[in-house]
CHARMM-style PDB file with segment names, atoms N, HN, CA, C and O in Angstrom:
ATOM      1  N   UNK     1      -6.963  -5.312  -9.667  1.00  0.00      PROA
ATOM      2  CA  UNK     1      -6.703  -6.338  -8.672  1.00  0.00      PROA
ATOM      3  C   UNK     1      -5.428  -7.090  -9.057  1.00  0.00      PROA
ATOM      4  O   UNK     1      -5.334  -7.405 -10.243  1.00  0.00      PROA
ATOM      5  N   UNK     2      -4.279  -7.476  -8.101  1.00  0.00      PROA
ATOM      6  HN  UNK     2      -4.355  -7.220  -7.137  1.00  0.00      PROA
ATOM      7  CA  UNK     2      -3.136  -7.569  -8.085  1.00  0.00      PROA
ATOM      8  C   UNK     2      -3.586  -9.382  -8.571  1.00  0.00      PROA
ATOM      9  O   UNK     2      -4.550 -10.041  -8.182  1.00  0.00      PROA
ATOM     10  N   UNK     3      -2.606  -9.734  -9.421  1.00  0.00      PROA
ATOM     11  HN  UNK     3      -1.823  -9.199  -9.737  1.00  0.00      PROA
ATOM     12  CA  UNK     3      -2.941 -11.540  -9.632  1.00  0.00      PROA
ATOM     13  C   UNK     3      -2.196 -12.101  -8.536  1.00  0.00      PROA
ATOM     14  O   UNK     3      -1.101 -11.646  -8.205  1.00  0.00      PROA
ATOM     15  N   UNK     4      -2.884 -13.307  -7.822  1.00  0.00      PROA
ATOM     16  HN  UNK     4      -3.773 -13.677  -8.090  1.00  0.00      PROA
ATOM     17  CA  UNK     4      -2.237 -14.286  -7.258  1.00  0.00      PROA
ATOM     18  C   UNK     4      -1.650 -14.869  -7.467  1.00  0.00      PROA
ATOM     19  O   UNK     4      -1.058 -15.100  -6.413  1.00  0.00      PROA
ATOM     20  N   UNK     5      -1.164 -15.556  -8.364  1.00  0.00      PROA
ATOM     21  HN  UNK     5      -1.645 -15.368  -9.220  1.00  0.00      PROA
ATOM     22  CA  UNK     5       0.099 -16.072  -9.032  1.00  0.00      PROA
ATOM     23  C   UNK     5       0.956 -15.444  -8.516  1.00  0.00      PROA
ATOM     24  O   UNK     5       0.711 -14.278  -8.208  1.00  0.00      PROA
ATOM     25  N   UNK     6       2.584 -16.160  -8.183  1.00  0.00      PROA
ATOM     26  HN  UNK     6       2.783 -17.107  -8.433  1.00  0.00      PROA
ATOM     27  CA  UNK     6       3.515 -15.031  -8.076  1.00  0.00      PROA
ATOM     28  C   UNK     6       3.801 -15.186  -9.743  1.00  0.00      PROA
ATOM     29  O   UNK     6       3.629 -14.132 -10.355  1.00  0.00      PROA
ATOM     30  N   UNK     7       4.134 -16.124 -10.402  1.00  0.00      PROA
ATOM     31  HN  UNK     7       4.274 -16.980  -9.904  1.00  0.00      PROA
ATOM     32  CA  UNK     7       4.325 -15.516 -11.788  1.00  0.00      PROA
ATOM     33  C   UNK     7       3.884 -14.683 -12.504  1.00  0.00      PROA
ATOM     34  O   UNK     7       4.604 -14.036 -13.265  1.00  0.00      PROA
ATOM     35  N   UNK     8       2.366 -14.493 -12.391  1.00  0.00      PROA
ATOM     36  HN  UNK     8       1.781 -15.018 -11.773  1.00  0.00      PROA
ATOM     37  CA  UNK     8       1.424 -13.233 -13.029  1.00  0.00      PROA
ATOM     38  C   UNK     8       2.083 -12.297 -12.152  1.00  0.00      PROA
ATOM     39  O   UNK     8       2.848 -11.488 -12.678  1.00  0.00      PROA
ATOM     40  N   UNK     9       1.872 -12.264 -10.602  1.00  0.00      PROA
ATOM     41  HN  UNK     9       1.251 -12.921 -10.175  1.00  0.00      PROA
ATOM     42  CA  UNK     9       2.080 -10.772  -9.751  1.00  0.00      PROA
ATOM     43  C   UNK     9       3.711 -10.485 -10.322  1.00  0.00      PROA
ATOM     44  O   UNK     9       3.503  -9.683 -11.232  1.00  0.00      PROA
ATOM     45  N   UNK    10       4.388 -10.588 -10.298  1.00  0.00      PROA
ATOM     46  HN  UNK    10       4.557 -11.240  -9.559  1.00  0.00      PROA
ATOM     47  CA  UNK    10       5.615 -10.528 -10.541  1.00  0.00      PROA
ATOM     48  C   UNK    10       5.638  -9.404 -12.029  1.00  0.00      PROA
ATOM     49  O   UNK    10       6.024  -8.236 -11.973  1.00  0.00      PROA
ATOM     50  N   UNK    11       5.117 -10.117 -13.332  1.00  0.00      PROA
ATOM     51  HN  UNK    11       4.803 -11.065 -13.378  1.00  0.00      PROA
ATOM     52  CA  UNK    11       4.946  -9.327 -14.272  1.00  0.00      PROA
ATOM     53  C   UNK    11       3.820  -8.226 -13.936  1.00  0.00      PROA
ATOM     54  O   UNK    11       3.840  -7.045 -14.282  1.00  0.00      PROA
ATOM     55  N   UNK    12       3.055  -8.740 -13.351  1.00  0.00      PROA
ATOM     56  HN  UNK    12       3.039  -9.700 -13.070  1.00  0.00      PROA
ATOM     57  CA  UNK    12       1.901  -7.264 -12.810  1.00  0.00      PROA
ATOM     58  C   UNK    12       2.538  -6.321 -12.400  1.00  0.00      PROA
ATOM     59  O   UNK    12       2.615  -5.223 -12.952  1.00  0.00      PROA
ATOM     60  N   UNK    13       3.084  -6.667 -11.347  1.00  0.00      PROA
ATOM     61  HN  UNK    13       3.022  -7.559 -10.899  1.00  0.00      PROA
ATOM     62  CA  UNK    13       3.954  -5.497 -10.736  1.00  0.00      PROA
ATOM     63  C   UNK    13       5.126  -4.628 -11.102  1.00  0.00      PROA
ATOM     64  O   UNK    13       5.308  -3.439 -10.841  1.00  0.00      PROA
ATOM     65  N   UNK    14       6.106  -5.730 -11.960  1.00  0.00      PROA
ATOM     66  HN  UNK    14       5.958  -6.696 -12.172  1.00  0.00      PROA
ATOM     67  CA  UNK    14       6.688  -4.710 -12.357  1.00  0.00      PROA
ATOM     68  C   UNK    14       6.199  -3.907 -13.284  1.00  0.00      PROA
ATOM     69  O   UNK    14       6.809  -2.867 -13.530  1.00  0.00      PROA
ATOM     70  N   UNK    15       4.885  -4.261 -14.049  1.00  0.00      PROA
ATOM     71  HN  UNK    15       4.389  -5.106 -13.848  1.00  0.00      PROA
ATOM     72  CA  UNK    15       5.097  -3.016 -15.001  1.00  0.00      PROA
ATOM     73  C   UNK    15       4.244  -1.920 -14.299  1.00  0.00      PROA
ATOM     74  O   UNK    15       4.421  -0.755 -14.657  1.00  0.00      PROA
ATOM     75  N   UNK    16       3.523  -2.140 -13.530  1.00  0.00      PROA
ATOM     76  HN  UNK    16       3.379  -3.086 -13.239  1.00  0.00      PROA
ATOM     77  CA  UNK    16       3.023  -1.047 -12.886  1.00  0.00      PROA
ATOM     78  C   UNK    16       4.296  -0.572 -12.366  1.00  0.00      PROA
ATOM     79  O   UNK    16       4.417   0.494 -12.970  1.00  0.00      PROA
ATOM     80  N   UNK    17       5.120  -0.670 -11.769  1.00  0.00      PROA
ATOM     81  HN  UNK    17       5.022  -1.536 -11.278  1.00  0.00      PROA
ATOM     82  CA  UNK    17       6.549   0.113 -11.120  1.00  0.00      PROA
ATOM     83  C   UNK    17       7.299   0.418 -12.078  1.00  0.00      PROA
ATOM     84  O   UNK    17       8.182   1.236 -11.820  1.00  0.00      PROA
ATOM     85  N   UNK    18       7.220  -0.063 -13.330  1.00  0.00      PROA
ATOM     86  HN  UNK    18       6.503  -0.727 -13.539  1.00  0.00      PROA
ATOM     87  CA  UNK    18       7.725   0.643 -14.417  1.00  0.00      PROA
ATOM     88  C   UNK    18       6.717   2.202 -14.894  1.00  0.00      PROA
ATOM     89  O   UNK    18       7.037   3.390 -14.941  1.00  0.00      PROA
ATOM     90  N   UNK    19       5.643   1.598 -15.137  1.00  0.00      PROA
ATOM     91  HN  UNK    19       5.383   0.633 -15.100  1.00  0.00      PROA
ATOM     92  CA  UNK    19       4.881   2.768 -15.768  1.00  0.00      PROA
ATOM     93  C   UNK    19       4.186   3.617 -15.138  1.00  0.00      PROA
ATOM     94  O   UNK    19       3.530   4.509 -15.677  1.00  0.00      PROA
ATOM     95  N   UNK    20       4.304   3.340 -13.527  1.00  0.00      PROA
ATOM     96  HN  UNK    20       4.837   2.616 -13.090  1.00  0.00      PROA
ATOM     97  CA  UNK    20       2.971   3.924 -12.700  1.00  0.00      PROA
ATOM     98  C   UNK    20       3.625   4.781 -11.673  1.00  0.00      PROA
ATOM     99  O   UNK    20       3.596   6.012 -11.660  1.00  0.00      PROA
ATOM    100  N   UNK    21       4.333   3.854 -10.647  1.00  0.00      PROA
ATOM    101  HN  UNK    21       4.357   2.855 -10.657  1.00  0.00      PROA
ATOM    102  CA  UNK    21       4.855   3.888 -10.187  1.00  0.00      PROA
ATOM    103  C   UNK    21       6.096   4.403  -9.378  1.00  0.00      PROA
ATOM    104  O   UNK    21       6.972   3.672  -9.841  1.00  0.00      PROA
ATOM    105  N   UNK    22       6.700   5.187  -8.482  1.00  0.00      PROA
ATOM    106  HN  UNK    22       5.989   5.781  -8.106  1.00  0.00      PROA
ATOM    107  CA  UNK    22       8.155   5.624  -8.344  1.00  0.00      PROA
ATOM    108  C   UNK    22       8.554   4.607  -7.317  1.00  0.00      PROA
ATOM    109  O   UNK    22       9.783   4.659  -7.281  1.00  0.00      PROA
ATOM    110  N   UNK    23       8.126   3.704  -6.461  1.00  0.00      PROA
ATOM    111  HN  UNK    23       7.127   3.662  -6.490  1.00  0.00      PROA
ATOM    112  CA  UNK    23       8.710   2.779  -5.440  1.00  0.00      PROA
ATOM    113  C   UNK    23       7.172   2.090  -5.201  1.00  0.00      PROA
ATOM    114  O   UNK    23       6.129   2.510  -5.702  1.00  0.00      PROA
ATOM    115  N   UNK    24       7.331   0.801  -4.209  1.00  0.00      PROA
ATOM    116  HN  UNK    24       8.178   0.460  -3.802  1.00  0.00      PROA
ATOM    117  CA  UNK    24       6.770  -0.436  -4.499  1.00  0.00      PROA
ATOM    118  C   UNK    24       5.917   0.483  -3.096  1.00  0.00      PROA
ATOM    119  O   UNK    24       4.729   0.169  -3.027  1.00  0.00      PROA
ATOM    120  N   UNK    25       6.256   1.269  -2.293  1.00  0.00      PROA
ATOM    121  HN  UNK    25       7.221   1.524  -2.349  1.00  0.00      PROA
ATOM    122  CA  UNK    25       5.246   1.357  -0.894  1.00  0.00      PROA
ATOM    123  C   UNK    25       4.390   2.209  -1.598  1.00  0.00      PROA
ATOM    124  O   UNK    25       3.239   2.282  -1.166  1.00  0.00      PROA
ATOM    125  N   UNK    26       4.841   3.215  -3.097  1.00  0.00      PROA
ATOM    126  HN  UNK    26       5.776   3.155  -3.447  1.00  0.00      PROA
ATOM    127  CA  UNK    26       3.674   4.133  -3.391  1.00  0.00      PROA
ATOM    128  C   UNK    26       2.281   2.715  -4.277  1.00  0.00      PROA
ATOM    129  O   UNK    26       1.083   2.610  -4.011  1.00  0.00      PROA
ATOM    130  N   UNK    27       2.991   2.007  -5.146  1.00  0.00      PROA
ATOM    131  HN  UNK    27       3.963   2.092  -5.362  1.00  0.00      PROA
ATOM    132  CA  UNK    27       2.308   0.735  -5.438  1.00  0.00      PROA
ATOM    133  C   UNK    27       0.866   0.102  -4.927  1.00  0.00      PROA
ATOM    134  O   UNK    27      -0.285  -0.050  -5.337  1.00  0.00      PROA
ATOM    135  N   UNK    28       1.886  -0.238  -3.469  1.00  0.00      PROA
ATOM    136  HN  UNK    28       2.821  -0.116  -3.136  1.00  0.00      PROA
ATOM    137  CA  UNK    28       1.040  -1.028  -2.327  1.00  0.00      PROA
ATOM    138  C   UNK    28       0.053  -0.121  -1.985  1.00  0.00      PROA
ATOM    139  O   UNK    28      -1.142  -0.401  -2.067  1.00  0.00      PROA
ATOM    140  N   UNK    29       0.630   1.344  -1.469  1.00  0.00      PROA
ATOM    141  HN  UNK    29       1.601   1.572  -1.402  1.00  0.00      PROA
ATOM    142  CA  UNK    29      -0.544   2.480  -0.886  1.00  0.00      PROA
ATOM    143  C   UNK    29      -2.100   2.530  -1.974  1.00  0.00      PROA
ATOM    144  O   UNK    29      -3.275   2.497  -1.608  1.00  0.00      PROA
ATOM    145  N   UNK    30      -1.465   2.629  -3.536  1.00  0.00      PROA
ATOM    146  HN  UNK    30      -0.511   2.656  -3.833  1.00  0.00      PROA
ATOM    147  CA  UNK    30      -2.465   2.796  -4.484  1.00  0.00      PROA
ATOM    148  C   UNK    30      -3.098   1.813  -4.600  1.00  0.00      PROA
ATOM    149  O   UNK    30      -4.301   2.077  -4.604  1.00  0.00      PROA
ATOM    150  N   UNK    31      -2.835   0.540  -4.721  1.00  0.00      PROA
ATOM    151  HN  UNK    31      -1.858   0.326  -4.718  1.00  0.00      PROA
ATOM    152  CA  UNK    31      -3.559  -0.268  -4.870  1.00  0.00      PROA
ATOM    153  C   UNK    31      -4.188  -1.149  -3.778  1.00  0.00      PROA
ATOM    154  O   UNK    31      -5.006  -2.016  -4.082  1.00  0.00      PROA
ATOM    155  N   UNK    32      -3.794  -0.920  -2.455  1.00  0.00      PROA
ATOM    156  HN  UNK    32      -3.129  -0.215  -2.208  1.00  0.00      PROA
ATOM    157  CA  UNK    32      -4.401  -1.786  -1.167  1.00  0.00      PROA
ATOM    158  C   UNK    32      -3.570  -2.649  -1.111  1.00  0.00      PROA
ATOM    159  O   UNK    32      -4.130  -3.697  -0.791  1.00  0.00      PROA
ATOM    160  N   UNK    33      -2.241  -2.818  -1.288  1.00  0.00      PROA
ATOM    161  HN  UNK    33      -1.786  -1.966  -1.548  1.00  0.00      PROA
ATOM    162  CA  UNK    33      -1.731  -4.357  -1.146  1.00  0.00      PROA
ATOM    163  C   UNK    33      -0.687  -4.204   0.160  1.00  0.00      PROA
ATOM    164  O   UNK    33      -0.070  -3.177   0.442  1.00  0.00      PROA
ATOM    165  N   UNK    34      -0.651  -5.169   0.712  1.00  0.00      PROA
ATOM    166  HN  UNK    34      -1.152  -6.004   0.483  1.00  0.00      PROA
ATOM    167  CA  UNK    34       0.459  -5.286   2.049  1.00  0.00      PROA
ATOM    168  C   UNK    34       1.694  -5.448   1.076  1.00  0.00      PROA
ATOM    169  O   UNK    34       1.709  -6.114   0.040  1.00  0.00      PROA
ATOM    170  N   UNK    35       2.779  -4.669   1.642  1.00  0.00      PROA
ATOM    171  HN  UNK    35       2.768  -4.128   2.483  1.00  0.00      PROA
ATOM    172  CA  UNK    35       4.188  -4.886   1.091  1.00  0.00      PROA
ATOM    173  C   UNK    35       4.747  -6.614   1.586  1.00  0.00      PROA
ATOM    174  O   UNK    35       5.166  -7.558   0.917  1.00  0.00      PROA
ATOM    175  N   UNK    36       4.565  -6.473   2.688  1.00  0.00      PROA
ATOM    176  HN  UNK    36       4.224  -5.706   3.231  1.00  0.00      PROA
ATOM    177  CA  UNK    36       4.594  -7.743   3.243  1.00  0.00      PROA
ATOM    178  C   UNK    36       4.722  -9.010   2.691  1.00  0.00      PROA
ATOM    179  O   UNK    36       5.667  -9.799   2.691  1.00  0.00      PROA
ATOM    180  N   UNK    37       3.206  -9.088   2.052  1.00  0.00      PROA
ATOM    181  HN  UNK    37       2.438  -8.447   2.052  1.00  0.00      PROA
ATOM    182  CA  UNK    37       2.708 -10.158   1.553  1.00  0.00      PROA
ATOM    183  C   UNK    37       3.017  -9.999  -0.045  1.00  0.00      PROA
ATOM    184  O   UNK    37       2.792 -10.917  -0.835  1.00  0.00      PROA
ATOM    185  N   UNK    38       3.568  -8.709  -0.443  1.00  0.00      PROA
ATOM    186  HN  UNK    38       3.751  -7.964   0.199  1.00  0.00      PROA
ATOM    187  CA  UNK    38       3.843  -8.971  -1.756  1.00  0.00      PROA
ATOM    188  C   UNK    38       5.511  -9.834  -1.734  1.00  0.00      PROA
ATOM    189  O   UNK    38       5.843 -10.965  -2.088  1.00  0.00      PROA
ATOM    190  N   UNK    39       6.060  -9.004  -1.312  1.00  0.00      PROA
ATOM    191  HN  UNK    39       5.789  -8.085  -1.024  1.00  0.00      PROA
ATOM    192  CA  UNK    39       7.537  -9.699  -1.731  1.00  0.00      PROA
ATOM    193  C   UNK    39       7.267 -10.904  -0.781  1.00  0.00      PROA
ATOM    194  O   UNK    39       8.191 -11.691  -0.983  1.00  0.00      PROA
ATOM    195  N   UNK    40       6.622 -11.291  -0.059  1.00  0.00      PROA
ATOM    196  HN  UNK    40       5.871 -10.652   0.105  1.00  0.00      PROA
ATOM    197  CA  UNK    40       6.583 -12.714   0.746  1.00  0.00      PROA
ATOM    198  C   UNK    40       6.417 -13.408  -0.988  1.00  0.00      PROA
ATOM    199  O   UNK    40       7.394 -13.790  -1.632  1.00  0.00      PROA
ATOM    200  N   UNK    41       5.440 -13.437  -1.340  1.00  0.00      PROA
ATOM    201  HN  UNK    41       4.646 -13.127  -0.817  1.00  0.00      PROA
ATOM    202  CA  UNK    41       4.898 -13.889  -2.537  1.00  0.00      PROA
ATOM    203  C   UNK    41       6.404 -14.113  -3.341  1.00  0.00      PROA
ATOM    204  O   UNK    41       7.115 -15.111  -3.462  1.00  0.00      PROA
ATOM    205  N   UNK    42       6.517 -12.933  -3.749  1.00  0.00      PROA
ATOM    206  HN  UNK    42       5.939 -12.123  -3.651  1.00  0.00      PROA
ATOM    207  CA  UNK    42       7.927 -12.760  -4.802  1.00  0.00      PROA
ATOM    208  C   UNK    42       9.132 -13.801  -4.387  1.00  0.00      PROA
ATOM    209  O   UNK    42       9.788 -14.632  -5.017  1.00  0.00      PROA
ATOM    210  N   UNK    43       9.113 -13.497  -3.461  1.00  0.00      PROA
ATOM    211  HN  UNK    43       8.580 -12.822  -2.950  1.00  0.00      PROA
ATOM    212  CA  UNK    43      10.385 -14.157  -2.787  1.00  0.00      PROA
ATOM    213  C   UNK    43      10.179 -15.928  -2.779  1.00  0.00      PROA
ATOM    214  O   UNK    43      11.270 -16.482  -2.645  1.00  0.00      PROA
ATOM    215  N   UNK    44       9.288 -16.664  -2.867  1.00  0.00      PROA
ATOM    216  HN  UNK    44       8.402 -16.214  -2.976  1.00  0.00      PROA
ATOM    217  CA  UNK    44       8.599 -17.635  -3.012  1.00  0.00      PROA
ATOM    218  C   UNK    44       9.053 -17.923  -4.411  1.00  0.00      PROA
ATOM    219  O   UNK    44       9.241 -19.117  -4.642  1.00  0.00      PROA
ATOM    220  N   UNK    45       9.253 -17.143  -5.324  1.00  0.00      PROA
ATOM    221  HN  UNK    45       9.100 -16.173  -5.137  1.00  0.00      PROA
ATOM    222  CA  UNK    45       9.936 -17.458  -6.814  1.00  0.00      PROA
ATOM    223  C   UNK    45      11.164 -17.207  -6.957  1.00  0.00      PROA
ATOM    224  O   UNK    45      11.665 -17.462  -8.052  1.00  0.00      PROA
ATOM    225  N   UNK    46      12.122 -16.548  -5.726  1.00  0.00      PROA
ATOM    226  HN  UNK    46      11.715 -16.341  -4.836  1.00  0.00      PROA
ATOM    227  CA  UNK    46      13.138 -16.084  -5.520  1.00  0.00      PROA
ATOM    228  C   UNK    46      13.407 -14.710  -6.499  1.00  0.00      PROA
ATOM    229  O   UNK    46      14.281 -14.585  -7.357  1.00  0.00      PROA
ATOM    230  N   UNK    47      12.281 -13.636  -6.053  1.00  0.00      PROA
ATOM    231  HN  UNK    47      11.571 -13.737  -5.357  1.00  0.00      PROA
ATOM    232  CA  UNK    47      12.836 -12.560  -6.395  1.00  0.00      PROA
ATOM    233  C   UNK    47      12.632 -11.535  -5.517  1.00  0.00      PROA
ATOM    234  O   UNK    47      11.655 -11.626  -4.775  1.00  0.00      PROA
ATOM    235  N   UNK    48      13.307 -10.628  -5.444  1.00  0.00      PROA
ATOM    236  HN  UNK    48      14.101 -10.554  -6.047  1.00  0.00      PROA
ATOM    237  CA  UNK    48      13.434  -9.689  -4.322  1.00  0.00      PROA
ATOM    238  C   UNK    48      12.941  -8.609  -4.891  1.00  0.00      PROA
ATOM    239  O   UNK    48      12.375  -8.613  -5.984  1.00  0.00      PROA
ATOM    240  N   UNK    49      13.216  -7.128  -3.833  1.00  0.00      PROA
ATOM    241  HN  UNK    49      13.676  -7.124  -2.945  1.00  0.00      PROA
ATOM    242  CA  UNK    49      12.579  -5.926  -4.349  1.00  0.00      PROA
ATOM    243  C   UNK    49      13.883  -5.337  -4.826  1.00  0.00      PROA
ATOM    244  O   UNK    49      14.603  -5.659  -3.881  1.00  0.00      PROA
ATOM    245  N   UNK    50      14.948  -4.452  -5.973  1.00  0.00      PROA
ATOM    246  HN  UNK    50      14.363  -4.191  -6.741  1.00  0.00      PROA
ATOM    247  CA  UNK    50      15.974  -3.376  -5.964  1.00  0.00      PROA
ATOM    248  C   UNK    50      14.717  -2.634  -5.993  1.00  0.00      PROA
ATOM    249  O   UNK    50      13.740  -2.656  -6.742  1.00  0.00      PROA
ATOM    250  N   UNK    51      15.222  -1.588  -4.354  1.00  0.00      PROA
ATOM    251  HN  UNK    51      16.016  -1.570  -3.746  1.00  0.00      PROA
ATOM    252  CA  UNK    51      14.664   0.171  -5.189  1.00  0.00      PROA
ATOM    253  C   UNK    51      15.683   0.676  -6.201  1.00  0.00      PROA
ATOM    254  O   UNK    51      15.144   1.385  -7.051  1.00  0.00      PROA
ATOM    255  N   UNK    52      16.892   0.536  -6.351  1.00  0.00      PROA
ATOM    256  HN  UNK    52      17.330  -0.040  -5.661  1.00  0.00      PROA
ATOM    257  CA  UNK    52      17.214   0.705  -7.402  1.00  0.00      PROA
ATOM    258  C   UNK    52      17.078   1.433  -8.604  1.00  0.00      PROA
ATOM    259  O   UNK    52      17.532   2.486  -9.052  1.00  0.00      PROA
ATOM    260  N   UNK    53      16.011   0.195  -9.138  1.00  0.00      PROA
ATOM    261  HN  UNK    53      15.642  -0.660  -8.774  1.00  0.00      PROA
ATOM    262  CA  UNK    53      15.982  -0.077 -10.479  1.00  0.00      PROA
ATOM    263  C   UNK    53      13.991   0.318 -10.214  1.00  0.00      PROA
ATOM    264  O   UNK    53      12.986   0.541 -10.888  1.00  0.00      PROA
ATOM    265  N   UNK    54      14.301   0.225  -9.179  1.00  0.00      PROA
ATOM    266  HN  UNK    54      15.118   0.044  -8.631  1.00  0.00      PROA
ATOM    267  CA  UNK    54      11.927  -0.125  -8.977  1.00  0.00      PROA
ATOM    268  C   UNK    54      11.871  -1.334  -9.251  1.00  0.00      PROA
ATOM    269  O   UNK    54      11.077  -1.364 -10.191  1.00  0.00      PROA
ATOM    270  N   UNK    55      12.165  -2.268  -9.065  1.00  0.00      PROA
ATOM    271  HN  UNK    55      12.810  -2.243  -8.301  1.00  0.00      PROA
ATOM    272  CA  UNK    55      12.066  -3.468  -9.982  1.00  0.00      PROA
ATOM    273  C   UNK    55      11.840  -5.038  -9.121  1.00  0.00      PROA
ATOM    274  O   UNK    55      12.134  -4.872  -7.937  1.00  0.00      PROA
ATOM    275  N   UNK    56      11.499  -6.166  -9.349  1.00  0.00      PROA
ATOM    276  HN  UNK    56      11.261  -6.301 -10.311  1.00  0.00      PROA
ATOM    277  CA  UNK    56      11.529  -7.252  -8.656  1.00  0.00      PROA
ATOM    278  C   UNK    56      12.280  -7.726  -9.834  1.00  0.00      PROA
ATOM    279  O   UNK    56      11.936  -7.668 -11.015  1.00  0.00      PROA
ATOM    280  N   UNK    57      13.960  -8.471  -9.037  1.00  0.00      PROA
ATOM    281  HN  UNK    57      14.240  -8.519  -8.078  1.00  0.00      PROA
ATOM    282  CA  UNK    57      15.135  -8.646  -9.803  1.00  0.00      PROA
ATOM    283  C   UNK    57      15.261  -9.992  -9.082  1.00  0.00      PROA
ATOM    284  OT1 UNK    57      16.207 -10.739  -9.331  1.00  0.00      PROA
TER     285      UNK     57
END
């Protein structure tokens, strides 16, 4: 289960997109989460998605 915090989700997530992961929609698909509402969240701490990197930068 993804943490509510964006400070926890933030480190949650990236390391799942580090270690799990190849992009944030395979993420969301695996784990049930709206993309939406994740980077809504993120972005609330001012961080965005690079596909890039996979990363919230």
């Amino acid at each position: 289960m993804a943490p509510k915090d964006p400070a926890m989700l933030l480190s949650w997530i990236n390391t799942q997109l580090r270690d799990f992961y190849p992009s944030l929609d395979e993420l969301c698909g695996a784990e049930n989460l709206e993309r939406k509402a994740v980077e809504a969240s993120l972005s609330s701490i001012d961080y965005a998605y690079d596909p890039g990197t996979n990363q919230f930068i």
